[in-house]
C-alpha positions in Angstrom: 13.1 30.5 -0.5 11.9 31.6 2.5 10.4 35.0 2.7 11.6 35.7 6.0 13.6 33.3 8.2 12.5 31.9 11.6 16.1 34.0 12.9 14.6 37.1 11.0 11.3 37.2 12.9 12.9 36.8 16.0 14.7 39.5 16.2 11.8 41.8 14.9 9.8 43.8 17.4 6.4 43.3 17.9 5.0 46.1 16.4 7.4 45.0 13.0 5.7 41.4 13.3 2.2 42.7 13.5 2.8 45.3 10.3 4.4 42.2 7.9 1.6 40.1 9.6 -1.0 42.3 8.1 0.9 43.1 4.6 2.0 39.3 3.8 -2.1 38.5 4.5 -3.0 41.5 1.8 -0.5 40.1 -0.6 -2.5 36.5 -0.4 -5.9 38.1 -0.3 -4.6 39.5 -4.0 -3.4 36.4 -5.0 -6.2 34.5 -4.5 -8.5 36.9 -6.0 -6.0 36.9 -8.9 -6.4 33.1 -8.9 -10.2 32.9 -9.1 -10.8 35.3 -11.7 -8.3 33.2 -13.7 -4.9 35.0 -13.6 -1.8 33.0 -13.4 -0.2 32.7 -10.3 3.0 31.5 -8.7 1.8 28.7 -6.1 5.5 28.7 -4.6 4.9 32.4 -3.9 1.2 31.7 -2.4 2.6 28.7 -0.4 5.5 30.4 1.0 3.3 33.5 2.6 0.8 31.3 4.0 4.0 29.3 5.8 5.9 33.0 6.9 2.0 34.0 8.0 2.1 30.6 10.3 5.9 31.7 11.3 4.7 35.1 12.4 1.5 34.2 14.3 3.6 31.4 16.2 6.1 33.6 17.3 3.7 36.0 18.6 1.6 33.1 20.5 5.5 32.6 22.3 6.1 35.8 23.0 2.5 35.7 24.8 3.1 33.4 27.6 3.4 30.5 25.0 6.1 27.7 25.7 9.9 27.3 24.0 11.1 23.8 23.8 
């Protein structure tokens, strides 16, 4: 249940990848605050933007000057 594929966020343009960056890290900053003040959460939800955050960022490291295998 991936939010957005590895095959999605390559075909996205840089300044797409930099916009979902900065919404999908709002979303957790909610959700955490959600989860210390008590609320219930969905920790699939919370697990899953953290790992499409990590997809993002390493996709922009490549496109940098970083290394394909």
């Amino acid at each position: 249940m991936a939010i957005l594929r590895k095959s999605e966020i390559k075909k996205m343009g840089e300044e797409e990848l930099r916009k979902k960056l900065d919404e999908f890290r709002v979303e957790i900053m909610k959700l955490n605050a959600q989860r210390y003040v008590g609320g219930s959460i969905n920790p699939g939800r919370l697990r899953e933007l953290r790992r499409t955050v990590a997809r993002i960022l390493t996709e922009l490291n490549l496109r940098a000057g970083g290394e394909r295998k």
